[in-house]
PyMOL CGO cylinders between C-alpha atoms (Angstrom):
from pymol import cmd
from pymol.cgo import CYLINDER

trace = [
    CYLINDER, 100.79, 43.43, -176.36, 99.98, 46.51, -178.56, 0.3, 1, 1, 1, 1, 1, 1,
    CYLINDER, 99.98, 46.51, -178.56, 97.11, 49.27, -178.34, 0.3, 1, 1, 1, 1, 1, 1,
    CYLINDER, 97.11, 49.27, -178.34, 95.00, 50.47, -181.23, 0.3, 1, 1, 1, 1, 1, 1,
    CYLINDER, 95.00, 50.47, -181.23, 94.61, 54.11, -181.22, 0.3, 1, 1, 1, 1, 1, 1,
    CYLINDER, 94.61, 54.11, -181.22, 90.72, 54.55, -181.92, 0.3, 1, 1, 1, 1, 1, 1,
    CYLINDER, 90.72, 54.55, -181.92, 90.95, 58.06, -183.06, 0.3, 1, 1, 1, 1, 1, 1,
    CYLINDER, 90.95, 58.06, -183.06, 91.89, 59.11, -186.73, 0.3, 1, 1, 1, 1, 1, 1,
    CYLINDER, 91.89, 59.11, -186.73, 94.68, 60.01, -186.97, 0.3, 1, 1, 1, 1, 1, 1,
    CYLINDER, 94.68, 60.01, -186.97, 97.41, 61.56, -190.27, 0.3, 1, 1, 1, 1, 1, 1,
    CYLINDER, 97.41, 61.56, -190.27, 100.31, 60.76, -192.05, 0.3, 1, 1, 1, 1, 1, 1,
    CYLINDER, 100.31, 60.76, -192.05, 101.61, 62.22, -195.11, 0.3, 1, 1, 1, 1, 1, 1,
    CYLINDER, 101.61, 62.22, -195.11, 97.85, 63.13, -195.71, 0.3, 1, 1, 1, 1, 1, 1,
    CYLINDER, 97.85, 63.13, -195.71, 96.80, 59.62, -195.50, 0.3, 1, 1, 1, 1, 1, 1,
    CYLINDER, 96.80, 59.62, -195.50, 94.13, 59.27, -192.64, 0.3, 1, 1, 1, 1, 1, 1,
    CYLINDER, 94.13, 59.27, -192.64, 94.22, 55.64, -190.73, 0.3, 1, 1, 1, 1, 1, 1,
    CYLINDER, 94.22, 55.64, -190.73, 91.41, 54.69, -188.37, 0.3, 1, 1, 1, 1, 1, 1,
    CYLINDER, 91.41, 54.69, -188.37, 92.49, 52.31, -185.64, 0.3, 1, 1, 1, 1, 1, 1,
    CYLINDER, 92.49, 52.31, -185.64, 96.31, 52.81, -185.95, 0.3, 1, 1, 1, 1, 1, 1,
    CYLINDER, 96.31, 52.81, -185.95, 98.36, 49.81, -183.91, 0.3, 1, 1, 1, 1, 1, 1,
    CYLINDER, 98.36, 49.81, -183.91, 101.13, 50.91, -182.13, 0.3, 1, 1, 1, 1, 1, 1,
    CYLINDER, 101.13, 50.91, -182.13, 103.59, 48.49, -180.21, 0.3, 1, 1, 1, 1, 1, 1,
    CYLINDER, 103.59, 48.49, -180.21, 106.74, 48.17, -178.59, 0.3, 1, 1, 1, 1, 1, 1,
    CYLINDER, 106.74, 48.17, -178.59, 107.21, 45.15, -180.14, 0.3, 1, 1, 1, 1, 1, 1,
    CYLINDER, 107.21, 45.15, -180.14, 110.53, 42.93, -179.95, 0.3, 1, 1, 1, 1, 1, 1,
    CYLINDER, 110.53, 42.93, -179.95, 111.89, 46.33, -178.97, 0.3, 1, 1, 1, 1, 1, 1,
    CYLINDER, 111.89, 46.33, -178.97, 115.19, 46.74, -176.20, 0.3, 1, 1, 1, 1, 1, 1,
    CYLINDER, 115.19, 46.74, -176.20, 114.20, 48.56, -173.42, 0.3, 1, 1, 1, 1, 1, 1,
    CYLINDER, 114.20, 48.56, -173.42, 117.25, 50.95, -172.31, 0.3, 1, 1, 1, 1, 1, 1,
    CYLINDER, 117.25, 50.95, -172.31, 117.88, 51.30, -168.48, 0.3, 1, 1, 1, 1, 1, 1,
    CYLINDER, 117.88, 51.30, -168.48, 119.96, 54.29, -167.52, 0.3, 1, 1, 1, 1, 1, 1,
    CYLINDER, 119.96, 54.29, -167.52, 120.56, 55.04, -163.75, 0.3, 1, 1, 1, 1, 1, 1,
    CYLINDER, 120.56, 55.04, -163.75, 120.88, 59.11, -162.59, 0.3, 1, 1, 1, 1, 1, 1,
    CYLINDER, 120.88, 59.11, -162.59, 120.57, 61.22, -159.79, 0.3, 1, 1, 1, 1, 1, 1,
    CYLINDER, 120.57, 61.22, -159.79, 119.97, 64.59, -158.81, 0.3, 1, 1, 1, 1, 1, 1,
    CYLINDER, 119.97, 64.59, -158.81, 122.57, 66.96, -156.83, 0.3, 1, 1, 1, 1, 1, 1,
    CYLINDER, 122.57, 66.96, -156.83, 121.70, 68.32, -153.39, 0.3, 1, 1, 1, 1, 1, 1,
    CYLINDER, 121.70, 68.32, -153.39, 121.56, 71.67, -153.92, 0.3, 1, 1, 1, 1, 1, 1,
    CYLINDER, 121.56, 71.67, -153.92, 122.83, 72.56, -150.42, 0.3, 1, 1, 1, 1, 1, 1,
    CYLINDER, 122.83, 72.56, -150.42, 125.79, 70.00, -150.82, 0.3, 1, 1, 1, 1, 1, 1,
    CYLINDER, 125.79, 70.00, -150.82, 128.12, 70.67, -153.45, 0.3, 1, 1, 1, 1, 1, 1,
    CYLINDER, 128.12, 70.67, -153.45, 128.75, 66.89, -154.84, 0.3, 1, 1, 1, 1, 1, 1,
    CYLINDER, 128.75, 66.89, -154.84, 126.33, 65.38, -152.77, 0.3, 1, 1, 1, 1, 1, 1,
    CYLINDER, 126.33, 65.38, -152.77, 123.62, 63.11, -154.19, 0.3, 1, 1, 1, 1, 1, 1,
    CYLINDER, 123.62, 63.11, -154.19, 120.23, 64.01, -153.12, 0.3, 1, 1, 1, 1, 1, 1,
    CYLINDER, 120.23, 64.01, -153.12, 118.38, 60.61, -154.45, 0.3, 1, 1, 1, 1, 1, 1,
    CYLINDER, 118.38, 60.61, -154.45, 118.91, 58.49, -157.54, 0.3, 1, 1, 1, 1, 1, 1,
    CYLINDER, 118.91, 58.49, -157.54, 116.49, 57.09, -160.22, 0.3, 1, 1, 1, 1, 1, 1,
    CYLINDER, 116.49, 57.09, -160.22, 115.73, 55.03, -163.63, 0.3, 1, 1, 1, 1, 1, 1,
    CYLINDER, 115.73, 55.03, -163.63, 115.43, 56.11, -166.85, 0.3, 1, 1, 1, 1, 1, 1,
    CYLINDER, 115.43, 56.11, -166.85, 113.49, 53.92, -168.92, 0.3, 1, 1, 1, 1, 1, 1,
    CYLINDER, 113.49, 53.92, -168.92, 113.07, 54.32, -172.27, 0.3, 1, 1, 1, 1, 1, 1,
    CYLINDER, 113.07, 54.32, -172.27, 112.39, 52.22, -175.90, 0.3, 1, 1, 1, 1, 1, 1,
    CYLINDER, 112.39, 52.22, -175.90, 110.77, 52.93, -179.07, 0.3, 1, 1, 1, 1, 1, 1,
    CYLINDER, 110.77, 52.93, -179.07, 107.06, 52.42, -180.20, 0.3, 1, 1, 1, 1, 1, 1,
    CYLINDER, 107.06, 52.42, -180.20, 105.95, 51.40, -183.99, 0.3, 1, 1, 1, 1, 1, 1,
    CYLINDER, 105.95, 51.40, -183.99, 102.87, 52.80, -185.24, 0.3, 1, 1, 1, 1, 1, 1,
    CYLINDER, 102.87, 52.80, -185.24, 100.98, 50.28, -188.32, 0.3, 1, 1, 1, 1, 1, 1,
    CYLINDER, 100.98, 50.28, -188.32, 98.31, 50.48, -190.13, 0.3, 1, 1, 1, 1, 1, 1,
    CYLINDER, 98.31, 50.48, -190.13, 96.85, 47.55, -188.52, 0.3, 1, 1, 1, 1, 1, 1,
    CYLINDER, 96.85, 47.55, -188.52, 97.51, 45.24, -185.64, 0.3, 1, 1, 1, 1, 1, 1,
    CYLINDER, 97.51, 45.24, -185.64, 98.80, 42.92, -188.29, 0.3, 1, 1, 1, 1, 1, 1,
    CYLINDER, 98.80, 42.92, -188.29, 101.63, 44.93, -188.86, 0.3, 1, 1, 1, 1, 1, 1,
    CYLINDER, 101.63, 44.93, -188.86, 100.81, 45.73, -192.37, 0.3, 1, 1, 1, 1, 1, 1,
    CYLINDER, 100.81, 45.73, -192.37, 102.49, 48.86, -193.70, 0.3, 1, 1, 1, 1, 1, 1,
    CYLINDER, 102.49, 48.86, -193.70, 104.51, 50.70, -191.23, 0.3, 1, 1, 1, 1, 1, 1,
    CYLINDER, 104.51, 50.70, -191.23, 104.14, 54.33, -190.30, 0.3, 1, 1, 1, 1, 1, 1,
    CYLINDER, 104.14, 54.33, -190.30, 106.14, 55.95, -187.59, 0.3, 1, 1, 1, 1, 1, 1,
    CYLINDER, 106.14, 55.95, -187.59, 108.10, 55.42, -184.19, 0.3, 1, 1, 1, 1, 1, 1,
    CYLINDER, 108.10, 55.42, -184.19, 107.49, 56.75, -181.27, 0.3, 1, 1, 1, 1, 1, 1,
    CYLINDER, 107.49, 56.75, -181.27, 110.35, 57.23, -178.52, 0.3, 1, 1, 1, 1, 1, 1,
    CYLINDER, 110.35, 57.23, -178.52, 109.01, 57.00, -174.99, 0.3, 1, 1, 1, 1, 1, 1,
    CYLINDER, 109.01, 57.00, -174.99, 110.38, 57.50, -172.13, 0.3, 1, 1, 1, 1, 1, 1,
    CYLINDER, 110.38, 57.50, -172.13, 109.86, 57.47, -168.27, 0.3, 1, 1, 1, 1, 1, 1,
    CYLINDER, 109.86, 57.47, -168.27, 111.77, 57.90, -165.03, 0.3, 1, 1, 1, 1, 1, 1,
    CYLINDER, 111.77, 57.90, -165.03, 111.42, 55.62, -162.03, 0.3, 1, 1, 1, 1, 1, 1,
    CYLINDER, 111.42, 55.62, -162.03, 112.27, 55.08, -158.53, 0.3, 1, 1, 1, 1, 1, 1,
    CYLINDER, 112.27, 55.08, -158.53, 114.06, 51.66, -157.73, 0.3, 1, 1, 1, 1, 1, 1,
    CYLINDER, 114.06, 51.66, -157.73, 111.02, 50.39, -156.08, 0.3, 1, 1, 1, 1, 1, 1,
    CYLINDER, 111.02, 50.39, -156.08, 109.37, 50.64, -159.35, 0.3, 1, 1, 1, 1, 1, 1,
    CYLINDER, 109.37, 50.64, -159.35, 111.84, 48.33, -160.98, 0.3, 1, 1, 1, 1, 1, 1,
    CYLINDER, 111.84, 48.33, -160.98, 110.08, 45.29, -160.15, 0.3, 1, 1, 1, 1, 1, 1,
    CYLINDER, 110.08, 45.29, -160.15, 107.10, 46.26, -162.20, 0.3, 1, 1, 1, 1, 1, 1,
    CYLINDER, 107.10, 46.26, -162.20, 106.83, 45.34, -166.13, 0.3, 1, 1, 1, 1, 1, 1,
    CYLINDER, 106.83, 45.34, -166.13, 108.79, 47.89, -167.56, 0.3, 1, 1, 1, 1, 1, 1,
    CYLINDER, 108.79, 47.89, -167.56, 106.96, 47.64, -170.84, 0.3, 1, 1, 1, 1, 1, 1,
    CYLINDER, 106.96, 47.64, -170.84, 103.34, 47.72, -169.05, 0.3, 1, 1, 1, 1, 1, 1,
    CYLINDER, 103.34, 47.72, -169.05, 105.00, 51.39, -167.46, 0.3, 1, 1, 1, 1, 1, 1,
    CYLINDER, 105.00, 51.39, -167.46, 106.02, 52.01, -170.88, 0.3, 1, 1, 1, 1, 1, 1,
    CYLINDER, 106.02, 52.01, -170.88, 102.46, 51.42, -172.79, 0.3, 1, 1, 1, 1, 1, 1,
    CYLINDER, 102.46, 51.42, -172.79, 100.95, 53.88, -169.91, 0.3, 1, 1, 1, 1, 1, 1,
    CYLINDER, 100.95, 53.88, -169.91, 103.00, 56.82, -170.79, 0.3, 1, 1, 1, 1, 1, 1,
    CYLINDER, 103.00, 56.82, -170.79, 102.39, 56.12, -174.61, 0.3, 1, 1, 1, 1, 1, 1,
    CYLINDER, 102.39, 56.12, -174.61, 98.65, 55.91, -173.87, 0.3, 1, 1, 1, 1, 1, 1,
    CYLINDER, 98.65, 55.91, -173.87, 98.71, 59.66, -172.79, 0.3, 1, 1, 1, 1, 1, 1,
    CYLINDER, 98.71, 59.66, -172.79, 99.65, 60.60, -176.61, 0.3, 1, 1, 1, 1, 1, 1,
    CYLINDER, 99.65, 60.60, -176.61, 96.47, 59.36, -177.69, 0.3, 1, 1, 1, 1, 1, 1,
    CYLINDER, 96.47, 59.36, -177.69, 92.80, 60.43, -176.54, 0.3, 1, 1, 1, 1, 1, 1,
    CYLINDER, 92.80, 60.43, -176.54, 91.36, 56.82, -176.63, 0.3, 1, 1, 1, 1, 1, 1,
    CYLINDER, 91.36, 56.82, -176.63, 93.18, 53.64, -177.18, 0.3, 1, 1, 1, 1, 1, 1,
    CYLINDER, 93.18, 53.64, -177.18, 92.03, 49.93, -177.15, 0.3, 1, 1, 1, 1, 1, 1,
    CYLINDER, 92.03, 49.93, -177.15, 95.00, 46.71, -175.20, 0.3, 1, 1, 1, 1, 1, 1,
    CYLINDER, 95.00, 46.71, -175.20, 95.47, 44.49, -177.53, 0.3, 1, 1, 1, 1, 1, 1,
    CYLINDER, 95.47, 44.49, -177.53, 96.38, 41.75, -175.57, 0.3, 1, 1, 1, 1, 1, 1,
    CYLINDER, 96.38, 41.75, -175.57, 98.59, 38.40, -176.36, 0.3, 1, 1, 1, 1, 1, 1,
    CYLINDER, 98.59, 38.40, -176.36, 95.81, 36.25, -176.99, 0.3, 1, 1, 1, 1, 1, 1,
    CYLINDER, 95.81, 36.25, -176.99, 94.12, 38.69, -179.28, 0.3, 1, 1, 1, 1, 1, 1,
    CYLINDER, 94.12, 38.69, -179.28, 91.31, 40.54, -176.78, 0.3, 1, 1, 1, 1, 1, 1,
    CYLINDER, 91.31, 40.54, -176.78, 91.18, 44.13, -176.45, 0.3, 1, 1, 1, 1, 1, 1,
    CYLINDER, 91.18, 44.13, -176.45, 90.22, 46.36, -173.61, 0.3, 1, 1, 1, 1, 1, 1,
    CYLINDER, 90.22, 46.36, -173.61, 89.11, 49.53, -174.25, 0.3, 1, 1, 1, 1, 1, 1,
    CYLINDER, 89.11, 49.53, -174.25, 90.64, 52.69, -172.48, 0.3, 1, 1, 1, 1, 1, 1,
    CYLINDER, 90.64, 52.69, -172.48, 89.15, 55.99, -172.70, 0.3, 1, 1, 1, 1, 1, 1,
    CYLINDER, 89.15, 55.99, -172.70, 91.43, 59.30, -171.43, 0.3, 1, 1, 1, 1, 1, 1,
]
cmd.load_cgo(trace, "trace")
């Protein structure tokens, strides 16, 4: 899974039209934390996830010269763990762009407009 950016966008002066950007073969890092009770000194209030990996940006879905990465990262509740961490992943990287297209597995796209 990927998304194609459909706005232009710049690098180095270069402009690319219809950017791919994916998380690829990436590791997804898990990091549990927690916020203090402020009433409480010491005392946990309630815990959560950090997720977080790194997108690549490419000229084109076929991975053909390599632009960027992107860091992304999210935090969770535990209940959330059971989702696709990269699917929660790919919608916080969709808010960077202003329209991007799935690129799915088996090659079709939907198109997703902010």
């Amino acid at each position: 899974m990927g998304i194609i950016v459909n706005s232009e966008q710049t690098f180095n002066g270069f402009k690319v039209n219809n950017m791919y950007v994916s998380f690829g073969n990436q590791t997804i890092y898990l990091e549990k934390g927690y916020t203090l009770n402020p009433l409480i000194e010491g005392s946990i209030d309630s815990h959560y996830y950090q997720v977080s990996s790194t997108a690549q940006k490419w000229v084109t879905k076929e991975k053909e010269n390599y632009l960027d990465r992107v860091p992304v990262t999210i935090k969770i509740q535990e209940s959330e763990l059971k989702n696709n961490l990269y699917e929660l992943l790919y919608t916080e990287l969709k808010k960077s762009f202003q329209s991007t297209t799935d690129v799915l597995e088996d090659d079709t796209t939907q198109d997703q407009e902010e």
